[in-house]
DSSP file (Angstrom, degrees, kcal/mol; ACC not computed):
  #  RESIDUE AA STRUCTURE BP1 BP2  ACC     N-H-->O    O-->H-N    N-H-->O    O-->H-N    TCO  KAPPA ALPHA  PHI   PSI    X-CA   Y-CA   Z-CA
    1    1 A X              0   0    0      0, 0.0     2,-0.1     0, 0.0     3,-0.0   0.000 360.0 360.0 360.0 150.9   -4.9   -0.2   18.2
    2    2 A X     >  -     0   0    0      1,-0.1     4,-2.2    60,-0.1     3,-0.2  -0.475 360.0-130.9 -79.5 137.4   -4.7    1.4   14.8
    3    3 A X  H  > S+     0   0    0      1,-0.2     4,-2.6     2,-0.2    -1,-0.1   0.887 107.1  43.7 -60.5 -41.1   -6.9    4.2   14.6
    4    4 A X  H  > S+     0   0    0      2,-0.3     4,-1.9     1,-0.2     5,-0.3   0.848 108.7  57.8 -60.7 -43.1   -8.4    3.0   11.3
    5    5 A X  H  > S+     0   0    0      2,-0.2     4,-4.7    -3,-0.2    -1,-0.2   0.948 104.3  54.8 -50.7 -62.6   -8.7   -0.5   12.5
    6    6 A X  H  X S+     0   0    0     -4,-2.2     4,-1.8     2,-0.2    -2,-0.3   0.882 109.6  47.0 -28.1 -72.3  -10.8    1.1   15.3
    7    7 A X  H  < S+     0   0    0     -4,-2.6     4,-0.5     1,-0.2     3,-0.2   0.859 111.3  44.5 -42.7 -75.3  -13.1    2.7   12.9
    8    8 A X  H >X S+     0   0    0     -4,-1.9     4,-1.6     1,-0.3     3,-0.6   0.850 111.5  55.2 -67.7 -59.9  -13.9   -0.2   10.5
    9    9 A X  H 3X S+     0   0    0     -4,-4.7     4,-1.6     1,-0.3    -1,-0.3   0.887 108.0  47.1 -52.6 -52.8  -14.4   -2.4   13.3
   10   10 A X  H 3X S+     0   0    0     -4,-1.8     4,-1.6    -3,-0.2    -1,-0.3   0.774 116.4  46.9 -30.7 -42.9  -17.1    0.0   15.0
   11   11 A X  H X4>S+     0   0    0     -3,-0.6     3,-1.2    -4,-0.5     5,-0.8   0.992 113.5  45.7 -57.8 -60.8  -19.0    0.3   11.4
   12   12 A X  H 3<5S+     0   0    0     -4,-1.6    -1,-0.2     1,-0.3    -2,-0.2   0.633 113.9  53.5 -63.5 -25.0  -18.9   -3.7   10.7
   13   13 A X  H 3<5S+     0   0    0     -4,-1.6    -1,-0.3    -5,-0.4    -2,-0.2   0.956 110.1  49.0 -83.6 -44.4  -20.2   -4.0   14.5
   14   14 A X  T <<5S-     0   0    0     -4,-1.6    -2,-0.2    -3,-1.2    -1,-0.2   0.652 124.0-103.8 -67.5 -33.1  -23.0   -1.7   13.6
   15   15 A X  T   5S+     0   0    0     -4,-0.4     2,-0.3     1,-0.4    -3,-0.2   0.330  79.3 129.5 128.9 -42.5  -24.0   -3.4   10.6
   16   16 A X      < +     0   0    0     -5,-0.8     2,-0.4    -6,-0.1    -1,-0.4  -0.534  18.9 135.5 -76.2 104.4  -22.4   -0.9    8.1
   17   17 A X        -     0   0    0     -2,-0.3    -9,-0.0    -6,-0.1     0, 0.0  -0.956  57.7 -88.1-144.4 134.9  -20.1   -2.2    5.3
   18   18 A X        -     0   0    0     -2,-0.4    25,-0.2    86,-0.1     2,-0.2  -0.170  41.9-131.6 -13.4 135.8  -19.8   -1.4    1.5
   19   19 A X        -     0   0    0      1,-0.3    27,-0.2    26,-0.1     3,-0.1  -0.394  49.3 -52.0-105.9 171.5  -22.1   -3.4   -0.9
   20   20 A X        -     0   0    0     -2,-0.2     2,-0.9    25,-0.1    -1,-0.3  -0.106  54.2-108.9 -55.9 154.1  -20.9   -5.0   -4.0
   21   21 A X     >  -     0   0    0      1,-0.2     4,-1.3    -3,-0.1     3,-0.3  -0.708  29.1-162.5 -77.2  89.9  -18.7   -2.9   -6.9
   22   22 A X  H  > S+     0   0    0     -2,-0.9     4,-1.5     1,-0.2     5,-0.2   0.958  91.4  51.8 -42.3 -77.5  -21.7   -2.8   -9.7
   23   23 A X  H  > S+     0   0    0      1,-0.3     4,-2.7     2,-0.2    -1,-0.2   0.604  97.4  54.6 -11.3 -56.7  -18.7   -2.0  -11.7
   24   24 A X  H >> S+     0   0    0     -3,-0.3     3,-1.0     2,-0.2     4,-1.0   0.998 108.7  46.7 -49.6 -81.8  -16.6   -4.5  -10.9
   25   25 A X  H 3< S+     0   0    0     -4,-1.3    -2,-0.2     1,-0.2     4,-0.2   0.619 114.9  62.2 -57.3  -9.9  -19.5   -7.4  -12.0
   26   26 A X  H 3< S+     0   0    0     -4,-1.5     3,-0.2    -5,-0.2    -2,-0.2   0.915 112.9  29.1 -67.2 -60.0  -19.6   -4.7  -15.3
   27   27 A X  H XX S+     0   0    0     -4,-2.7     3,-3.0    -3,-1.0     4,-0.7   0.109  75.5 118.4 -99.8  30.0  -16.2   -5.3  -16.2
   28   28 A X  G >< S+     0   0    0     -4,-1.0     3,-1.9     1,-0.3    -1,-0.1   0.961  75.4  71.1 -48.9 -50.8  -14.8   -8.9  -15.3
   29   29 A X  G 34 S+     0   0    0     -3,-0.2    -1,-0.3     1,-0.2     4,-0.1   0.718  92.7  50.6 -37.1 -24.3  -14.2   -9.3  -18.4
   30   30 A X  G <4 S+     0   0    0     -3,-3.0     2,-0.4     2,-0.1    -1,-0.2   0.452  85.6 101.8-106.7  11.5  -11.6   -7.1  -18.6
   31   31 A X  S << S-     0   0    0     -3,-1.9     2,-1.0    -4,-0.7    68,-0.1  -0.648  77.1-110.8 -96.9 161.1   -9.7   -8.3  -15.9
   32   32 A X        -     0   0    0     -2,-0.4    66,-0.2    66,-0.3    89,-0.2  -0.483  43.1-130.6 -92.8 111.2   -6.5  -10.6  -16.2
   33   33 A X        +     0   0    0     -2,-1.0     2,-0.4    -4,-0.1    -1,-0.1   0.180  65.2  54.7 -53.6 174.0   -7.6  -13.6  -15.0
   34   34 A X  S    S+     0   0    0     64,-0.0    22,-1.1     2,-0.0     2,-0.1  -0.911 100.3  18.5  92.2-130.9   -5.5  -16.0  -12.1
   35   35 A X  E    S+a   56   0A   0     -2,-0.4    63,-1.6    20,-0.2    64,-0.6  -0.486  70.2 176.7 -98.7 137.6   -4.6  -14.5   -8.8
   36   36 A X  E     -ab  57  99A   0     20,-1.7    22,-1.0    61,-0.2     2,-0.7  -0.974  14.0-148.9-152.4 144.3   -6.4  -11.3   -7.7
   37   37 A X  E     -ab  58 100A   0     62,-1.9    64,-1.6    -2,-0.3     2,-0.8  -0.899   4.4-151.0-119.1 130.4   -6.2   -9.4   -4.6
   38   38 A X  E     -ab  59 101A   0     20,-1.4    22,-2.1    -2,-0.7     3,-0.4  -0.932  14.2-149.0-107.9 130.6   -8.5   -7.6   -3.2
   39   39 A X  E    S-a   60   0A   0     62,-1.9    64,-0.3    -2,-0.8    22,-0.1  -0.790  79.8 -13.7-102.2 116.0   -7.3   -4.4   -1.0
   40   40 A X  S    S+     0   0    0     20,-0.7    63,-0.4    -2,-0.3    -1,-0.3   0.978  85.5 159.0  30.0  82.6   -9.2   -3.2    2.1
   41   41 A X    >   -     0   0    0     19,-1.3     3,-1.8    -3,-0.4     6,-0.2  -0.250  24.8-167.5-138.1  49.2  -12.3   -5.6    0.7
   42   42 A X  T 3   +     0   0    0      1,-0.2    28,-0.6    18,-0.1    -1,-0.2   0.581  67.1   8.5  27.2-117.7  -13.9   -5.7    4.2
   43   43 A X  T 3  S-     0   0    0    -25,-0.2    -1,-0.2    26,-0.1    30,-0.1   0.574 109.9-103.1 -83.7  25.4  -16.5   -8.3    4.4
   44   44 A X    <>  +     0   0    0     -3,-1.8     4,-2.3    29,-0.1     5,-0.4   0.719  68.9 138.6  78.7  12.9  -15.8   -9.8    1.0
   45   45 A X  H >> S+     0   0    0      1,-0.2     4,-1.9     2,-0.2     3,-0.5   0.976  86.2  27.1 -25.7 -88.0  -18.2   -8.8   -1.4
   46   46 A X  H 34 S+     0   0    0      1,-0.2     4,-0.5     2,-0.2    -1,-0.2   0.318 110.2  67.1 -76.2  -1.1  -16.4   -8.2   -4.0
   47   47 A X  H >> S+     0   0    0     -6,-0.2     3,-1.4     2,-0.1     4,-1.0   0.962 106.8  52.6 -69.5 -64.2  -13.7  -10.8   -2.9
   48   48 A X  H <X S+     0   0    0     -4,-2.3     4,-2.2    -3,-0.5     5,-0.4   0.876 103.6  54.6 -77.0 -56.4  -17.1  -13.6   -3.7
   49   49 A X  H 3< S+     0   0    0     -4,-1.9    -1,-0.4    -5,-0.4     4,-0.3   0.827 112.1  41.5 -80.8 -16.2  -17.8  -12.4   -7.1
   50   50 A X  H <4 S+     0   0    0     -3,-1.4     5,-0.5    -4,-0.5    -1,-0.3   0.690 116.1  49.5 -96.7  -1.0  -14.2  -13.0   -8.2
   51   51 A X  H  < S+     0   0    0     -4,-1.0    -2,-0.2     1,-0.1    -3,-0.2   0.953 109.6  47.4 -28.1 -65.2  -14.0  -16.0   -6.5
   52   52 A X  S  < S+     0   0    0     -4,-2.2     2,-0.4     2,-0.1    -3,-0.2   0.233 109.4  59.8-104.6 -11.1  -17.3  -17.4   -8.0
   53   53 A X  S    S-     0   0    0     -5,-0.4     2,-0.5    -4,-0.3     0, 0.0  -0.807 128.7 -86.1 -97.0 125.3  -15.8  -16.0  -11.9
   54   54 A X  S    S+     0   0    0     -2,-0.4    -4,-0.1     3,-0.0    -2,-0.1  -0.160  83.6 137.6 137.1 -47.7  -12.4  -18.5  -11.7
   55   55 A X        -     0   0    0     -2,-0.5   -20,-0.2    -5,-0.5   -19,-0.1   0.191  59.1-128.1 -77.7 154.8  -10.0  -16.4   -9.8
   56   56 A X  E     -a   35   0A   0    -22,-1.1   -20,-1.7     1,-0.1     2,-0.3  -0.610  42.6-162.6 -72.3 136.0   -7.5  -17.3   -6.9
   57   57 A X  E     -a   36   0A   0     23,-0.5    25,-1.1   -22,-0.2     2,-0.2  -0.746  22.7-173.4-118.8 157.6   -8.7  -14.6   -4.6
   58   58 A X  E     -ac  37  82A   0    -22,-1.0   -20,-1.4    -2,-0.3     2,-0.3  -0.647  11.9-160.1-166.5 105.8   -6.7  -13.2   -1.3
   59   59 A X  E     +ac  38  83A   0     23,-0.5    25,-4.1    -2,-0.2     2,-0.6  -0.580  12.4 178.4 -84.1 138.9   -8.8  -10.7    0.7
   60   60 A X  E     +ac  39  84A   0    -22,-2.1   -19,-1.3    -2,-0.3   -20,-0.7  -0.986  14.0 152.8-130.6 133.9   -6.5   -8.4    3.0
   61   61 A X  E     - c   0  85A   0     23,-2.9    25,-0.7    -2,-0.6    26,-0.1  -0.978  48.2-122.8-156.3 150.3   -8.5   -5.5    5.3
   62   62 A X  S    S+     0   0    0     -2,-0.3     2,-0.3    23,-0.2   -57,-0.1   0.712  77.0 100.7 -53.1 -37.1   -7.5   -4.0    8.5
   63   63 A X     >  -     0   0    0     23,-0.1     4,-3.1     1,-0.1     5,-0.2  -0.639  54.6-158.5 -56.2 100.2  -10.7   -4.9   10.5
   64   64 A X  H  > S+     0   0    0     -2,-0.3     4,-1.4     2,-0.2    -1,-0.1   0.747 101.4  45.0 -62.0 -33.0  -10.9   -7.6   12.8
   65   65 A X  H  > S+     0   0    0      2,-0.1     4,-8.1     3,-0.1    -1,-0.2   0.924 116.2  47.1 -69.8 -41.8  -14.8   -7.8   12.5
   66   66 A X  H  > S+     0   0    0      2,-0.2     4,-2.3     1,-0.2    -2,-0.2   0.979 112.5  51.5 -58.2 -48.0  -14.5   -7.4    8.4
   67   67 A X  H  X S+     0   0    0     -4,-3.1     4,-1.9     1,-0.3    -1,-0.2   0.879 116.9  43.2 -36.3 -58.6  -11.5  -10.4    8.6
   68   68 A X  H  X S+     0   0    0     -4,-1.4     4,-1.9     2,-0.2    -1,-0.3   0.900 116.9  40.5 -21.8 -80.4  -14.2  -12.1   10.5
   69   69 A X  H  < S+     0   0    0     -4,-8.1     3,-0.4     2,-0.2    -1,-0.2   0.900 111.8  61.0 -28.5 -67.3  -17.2  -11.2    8.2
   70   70 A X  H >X S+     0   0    0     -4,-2.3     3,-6.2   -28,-0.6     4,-1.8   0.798 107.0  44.0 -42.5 -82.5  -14.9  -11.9    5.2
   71   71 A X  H 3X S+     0   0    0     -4,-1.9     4,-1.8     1,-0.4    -1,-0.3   0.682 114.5  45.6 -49.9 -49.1  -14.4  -15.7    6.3
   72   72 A X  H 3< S+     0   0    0     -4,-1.9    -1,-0.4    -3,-0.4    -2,-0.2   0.475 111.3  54.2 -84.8  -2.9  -18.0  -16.5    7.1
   73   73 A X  H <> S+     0   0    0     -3,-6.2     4,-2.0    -5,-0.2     5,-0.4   0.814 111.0  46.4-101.2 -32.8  -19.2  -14.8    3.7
   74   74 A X  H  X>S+     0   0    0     -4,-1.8     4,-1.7     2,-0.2     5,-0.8   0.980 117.4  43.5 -57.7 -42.2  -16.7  -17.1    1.9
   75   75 A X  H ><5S+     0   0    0     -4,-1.8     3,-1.2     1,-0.2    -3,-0.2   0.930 121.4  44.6 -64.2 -75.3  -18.1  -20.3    4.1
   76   76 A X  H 345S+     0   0    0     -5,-0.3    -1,-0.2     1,-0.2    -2,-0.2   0.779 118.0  36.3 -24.5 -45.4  -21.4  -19.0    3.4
   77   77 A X  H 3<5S-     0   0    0     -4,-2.0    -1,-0.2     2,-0.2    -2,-0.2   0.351 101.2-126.6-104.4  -2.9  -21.4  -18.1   -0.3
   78   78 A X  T <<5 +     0   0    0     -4,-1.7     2,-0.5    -3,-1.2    -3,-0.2   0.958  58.0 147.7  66.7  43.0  -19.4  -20.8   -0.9
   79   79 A X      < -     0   0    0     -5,-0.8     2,-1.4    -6,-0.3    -1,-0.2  -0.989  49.0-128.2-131.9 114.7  -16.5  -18.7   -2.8
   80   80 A X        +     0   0    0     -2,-0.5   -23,-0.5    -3,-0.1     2,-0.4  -0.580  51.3 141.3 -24.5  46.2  -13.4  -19.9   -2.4
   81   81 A X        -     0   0    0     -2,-1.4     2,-0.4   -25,-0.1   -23,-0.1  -0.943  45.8-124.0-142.4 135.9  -11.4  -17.2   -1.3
   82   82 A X  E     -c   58   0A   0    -25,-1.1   -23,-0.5    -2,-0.4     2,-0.4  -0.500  17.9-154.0-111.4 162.2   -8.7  -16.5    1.0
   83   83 A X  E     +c   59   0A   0     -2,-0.4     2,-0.5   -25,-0.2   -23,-0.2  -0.674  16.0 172.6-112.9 120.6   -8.9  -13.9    3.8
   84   84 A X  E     -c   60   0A   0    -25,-4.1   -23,-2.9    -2,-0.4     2,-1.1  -0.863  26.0-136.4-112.0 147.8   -5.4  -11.8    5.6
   85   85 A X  E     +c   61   0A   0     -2,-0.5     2,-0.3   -25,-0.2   -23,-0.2  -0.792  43.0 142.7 -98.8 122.0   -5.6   -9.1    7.9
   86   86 A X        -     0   0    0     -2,-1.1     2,-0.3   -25,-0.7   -46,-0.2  -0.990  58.8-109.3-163.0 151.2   -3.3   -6.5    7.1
   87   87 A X    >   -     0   0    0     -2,-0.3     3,-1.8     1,-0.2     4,-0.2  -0.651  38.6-128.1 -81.3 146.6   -3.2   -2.5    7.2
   88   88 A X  G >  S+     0   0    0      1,-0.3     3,-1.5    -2,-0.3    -1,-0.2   0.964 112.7  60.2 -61.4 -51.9   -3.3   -1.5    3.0
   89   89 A X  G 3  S+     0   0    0      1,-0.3    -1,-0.3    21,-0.1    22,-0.1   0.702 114.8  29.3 -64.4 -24.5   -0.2    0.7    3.7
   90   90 A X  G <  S+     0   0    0     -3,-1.8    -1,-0.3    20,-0.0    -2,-0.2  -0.102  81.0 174.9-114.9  25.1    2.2   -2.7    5.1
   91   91 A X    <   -     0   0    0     -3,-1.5    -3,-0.1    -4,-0.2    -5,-0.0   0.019  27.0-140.9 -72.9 146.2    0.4   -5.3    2.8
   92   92 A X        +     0   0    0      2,-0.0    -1,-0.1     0, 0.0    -6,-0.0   0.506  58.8 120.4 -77.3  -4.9    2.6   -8.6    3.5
   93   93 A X        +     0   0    0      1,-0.2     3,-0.1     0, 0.0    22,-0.0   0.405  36.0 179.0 -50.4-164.4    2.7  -10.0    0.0
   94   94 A X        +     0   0    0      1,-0.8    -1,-0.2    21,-0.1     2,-0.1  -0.059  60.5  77.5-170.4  -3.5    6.0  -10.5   -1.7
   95   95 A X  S    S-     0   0    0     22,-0.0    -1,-0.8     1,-0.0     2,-0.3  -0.647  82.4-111.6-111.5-179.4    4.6  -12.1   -5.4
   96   96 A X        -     0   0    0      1,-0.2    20,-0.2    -2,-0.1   -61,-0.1  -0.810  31.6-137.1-118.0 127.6    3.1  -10.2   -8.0
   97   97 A X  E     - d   0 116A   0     18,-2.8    20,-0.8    -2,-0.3   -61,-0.2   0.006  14.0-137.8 -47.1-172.1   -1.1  -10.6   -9.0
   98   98 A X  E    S+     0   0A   0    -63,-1.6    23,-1.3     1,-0.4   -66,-0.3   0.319  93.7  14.6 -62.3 -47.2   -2.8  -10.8  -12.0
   99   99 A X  E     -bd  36 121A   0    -64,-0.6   -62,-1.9    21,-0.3    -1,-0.4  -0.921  66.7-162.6-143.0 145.1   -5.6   -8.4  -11.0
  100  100 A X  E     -bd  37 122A   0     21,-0.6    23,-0.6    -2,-0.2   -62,-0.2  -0.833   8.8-165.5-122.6  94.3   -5.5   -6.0   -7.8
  101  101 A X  E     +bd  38 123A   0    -64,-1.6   -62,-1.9    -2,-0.3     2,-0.3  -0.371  16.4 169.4 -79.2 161.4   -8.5   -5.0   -7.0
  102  102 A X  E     + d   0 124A   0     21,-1.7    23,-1.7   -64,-0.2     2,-0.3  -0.858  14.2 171.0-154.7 126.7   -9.2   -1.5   -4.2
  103  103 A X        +     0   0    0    -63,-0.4   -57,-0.1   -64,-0.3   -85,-0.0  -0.941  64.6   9.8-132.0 149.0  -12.9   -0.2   -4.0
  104  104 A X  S    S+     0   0    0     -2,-0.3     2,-0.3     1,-0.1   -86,-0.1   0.564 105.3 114.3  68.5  26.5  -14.1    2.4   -1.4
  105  105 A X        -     0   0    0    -66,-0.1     2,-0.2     2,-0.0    -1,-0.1  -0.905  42.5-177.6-144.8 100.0  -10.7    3.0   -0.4
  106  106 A X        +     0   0    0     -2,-0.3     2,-0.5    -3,-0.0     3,-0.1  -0.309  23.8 138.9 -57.2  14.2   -8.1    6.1   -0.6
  107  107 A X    >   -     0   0    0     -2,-0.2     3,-1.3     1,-0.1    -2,-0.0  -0.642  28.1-165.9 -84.9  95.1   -4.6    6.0    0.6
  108  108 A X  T 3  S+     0   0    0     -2,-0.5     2,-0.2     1,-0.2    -1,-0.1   0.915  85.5  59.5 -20.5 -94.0   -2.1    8.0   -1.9
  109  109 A X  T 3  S+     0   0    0      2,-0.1     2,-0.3    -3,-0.1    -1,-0.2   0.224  82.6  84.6 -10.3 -25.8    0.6    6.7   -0.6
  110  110 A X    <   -     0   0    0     -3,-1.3     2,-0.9    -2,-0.2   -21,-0.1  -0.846  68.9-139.3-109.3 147.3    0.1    3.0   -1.1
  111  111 A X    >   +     0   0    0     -2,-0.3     3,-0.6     1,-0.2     4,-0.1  -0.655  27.0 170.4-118.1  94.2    1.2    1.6   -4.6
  112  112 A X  G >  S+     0   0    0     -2,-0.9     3,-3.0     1,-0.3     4,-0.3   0.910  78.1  63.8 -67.1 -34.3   -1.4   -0.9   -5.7
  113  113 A X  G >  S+     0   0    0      1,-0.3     3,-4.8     2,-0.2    -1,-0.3   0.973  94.3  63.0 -64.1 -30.0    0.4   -1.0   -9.3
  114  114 A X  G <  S+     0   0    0     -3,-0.6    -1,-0.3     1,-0.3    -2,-0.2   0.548  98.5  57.6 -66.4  12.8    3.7   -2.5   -7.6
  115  115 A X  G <  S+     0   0    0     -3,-3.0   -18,-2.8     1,-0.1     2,-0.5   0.477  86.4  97.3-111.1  20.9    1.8   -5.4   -6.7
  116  116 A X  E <  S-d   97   0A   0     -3,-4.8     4,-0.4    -4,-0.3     3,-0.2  -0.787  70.8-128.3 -94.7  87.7    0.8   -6.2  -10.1
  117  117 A X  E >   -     0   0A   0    -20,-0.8     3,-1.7    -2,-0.5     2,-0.1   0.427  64.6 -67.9 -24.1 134.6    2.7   -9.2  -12.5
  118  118 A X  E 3  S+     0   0A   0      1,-0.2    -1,-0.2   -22,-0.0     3,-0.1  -0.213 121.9   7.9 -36.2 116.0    3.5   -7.6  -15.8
  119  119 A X  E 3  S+     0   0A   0     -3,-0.2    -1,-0.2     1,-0.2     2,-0.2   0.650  94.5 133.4  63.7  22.9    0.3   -6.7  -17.8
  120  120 A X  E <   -     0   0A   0     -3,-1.7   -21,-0.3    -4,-0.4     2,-0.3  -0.406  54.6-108.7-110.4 171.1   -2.0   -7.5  -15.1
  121  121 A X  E     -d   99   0A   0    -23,-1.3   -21,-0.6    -2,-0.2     2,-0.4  -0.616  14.0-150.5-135.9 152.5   -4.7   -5.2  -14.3
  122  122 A X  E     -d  100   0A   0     -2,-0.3     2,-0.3   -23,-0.3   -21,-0.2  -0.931  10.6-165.6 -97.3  91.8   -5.6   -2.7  -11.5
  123  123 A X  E     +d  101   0A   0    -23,-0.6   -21,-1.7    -2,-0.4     2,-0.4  -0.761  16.7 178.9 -94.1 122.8   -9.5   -2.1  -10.9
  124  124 A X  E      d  102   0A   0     -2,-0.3   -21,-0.2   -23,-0.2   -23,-0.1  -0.807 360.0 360.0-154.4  88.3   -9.8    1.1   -8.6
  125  125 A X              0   0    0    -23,-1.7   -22,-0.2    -2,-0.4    -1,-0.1   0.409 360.0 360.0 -87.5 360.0  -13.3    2.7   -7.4
């Protein structure tokens, strides 16, 4: 199992996840609305709140508990968003977003602008 995978699950078991992006619900307005990704976005916080403003959402995180979480906070909050498990660094996509969001999450190495449609935004906490 991927070491990271490992981690995340233990936190999520525990209880432990990230809270909502204040930031994020600060600037929605400025993001380019349609299809928005959210990048390691665990249980779906921040997945919900750009659901629940208009946008096609697609949560991707490493975690088997967050995937989990993710899906029962959409069924729960009633936000309309859908949830993949994938490590940040291999993401499966092959289209472009609108908005890519990544909070509470580091990797250099992974290139969040290539997954972005021309003029489409990148949100990064």
């Amino acid at each position: 199992m991927h070491p990271d995978r490992e981690r995340w699950n233990a936190k999520y078991r525990a209880g432990i996840h990230p809270s909502i992006c204040v930031n994020l619900i600060m600037h929605l307005d400025r993001l380019a609305k349609g299809r928005a990704l959210d990048v390691a976005g665990g249980v779906g916080e921040n997945a919900a709140v750009l659901a629940n403003a208009g946008f096609r959402v697609t949560l991707a995180d490493i975690s088997d508990e967050g995937v989990l979480a993710a899906k029962r906070r959409s069924r729960g909050l009633r936000a309309d968003f859908g949830v993949v498990q994938a490590d940040a660094a291999r993401l499966p996509f092959r289209t472009s977003f609108d908005t890519v969001l990544c909070t509470y999450f580091l990797d250099r190495s992974v290139d969040l602008a290539s997954l972005l449609r021309p003029g489409g935004t990148l949100f990064v906490e």
